[in-house]
N, C-alpha and C positions, 0 to 999 in steps of 0.2 A: 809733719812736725811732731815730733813726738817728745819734744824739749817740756818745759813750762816757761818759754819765752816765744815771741812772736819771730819769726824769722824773716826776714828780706833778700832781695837780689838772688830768691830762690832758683834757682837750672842744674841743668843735669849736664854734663860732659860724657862724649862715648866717642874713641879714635875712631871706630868704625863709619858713623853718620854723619859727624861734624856737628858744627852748632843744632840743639834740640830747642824747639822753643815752647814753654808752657802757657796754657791757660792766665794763670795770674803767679806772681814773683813774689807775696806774701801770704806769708800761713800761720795763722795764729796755732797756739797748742792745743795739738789732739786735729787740725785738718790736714785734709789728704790735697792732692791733684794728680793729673794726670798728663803727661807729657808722651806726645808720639813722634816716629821721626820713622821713615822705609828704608832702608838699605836695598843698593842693587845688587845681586848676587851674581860673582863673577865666575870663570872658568873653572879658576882652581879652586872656590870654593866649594863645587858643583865637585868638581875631581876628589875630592877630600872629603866629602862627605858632610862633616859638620860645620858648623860656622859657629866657634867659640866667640864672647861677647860683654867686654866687661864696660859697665856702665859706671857713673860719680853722680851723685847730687851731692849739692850745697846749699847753706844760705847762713845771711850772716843777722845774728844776733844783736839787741841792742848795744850790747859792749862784749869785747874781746874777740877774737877769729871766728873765722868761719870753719862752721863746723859743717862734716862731711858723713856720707854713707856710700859703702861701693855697693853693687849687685853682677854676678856672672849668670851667665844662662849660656846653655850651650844649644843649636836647635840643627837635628839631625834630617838630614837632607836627603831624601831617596835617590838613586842613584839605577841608572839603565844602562848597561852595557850591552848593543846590539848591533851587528853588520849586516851588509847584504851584498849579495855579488849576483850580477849579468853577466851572462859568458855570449860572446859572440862570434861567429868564424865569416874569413871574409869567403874569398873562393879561389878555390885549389889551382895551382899555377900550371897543371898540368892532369894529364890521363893515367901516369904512370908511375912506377914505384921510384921513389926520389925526389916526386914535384914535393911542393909545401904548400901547408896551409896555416895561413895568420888568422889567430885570435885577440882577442881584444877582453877584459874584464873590468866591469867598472864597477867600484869597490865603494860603497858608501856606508859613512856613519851613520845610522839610522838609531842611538841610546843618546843619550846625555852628560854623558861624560867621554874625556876627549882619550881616541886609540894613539899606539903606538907600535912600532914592530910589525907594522899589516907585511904578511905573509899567506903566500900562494901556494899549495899544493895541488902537483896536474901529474898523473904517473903517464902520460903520455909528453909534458914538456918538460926537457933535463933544466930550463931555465927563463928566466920571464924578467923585463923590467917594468918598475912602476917608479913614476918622475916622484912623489913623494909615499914615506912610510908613516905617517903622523898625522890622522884624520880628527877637524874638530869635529863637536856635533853638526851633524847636517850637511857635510862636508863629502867630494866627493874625490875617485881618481880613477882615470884608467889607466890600467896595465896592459905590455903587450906582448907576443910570443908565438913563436914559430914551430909549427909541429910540420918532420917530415914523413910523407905517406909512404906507408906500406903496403907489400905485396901481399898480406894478408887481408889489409883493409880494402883493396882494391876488388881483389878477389869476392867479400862480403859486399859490395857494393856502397859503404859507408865509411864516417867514421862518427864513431861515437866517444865524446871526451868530458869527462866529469871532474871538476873543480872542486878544491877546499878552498876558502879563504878565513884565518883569523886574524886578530888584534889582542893587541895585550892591554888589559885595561888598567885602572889605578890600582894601588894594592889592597888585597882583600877582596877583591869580584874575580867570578869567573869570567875566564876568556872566552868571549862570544868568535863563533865559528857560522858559518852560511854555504852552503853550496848551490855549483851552478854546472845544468849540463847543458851540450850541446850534438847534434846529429849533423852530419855534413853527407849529402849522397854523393857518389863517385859514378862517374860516364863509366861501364863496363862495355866492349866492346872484342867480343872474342872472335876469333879467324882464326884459319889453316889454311897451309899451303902443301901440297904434295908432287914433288917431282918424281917419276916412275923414269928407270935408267934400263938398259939392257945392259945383262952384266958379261954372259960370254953364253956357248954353248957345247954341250957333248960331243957332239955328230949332227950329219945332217940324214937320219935314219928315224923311222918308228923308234921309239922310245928314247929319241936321246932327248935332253932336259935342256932348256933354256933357263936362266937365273935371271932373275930381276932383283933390281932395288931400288927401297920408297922410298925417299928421304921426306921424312916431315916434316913441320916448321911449324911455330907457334910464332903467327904473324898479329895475334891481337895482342890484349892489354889483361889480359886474366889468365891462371894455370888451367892449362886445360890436362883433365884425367881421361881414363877409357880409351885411349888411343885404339882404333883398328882397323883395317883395312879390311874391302870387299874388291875381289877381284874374280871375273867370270870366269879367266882362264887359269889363275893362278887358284889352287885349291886349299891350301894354307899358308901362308905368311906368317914369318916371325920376328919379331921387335924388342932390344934390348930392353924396352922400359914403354908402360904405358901411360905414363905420366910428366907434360912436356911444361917447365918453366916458360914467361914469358921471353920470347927471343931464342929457344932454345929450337935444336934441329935433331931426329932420330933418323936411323936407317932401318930399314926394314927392309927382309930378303923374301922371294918367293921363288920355286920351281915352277915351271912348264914344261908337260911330256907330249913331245911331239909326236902327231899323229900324222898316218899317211895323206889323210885331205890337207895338212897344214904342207 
């Protein structure tokens, strides 16, 4: 009271708390009191940062109106923007270049203020669903997505896939970012096959030459390099190419010079 009259029916009004109730509701001049009251602090206040706050008291004197005081206070509200992401792979629907493999990421609000925009970067998947993009705090989702394997990953015996995930936060934070990897092993499983053909012959005399041909075959699930053949009677062999794709077939030729014991 800072009048030189006593005042009554003294309280405080604030939209934010609703009825405030104080100690005692008269104050002669020159006393003070003190009136408390909690507000809960909600989403968007939390998202915005501050919590602006304007207060009233009153009271009313032995004649004429009631006379008033406002006060504002504004109280700034720390603020976390942070994500996190688990990458998981199920198991590969085959051996070979073309099967797939599903992924899974589950994407959680781990700050205190609420994301928006969650977004996946995987330079292995051209693309990815997630049921929602708009995480509160605490809040979780998984996304899911289909990688198909290659013959390169096959050939390594793996596959290895490393996630981004961010979120757009309120304005003014930076956008929190997580990543997540993952290793998948692949069944490697390499074979050949060699069919040896006769191909014709010169004569049936010392030195006439018999021709042979190898056809190869790459009957596994990996490239196979080095191609060569040993043959006892054939003294070298020659092969368009020593390097056989999966499913792929080479021919390779060789001479034999007929000897009198043969």
């Amino acid at each position: 009271n800072t009048g030189n009259l006593p005042l009554t029916s003294v309280g405080v009004s604030d939209p934010k708390v609703g009825p405030v109730t104080c100690p005692v509701t008269t104050l002669a001049p020159g006393a003070s009191t003190s009136c408390t009251k909690s507000y809960a602090l909600t989403q968007a206040d939390i998202d915005s940062g501050t919590l602006p706050n304007t207060a009233t008291a009153s009271g009313t004197p032995p004649t004429g109106a009631a006379v008033t005081s406002t006060s504002a206070v504004t109280t700034t509200i720390p603020r976390t923007a942070t994500i996190a992401l688990t990458k998981t792979a199920g198991t590969p629907s085959g051996t070979t270049a073309g099967s797939t493999l599903a992924y899974s990421f589950l994407v959680t609000n781990t700050g205190n203020v609420t994301l928006t925009g969650i977004a996946i970067t995987d330079a292995k998947i051209p693309s990815y669903t997630c049921p929602v993009t708009t995480l509160a705090p605490g809040a979780s989702t998984t996304c899911t997505a289909t990688h198909t394997i290659t013959q390169a990953e096959i050939d390594a015996g793996a596959v290895t896939n490393f996630a981004t995930v961010t979120g757009t936060p309120p304005s003014g934070m930076t956008a929190p970012t997580a990543n997540g990897t993952t290793t998948t092993p692949l069944t490697r499983s390499p074979a050949i096959a060699l069919d040896k053909q006769y191909s014709g012959m010169t004569g049936q005399t010392v030195g006439s030459t018999v021709s042979y041909s190898f056809v190869v075959s790459n009957t596994g699930n990996v490239t196979l390099t080095g191609i060569w053949l040993q043959d006892a009677k054939v003294a070298s062999t020659s092969c368009p190419t020593t390097t056989l794709a999966v499913g792929a077939s080479v021919t390779c030729t060789g001479t034999y010079t007929l000897t009198q014991a043969d």
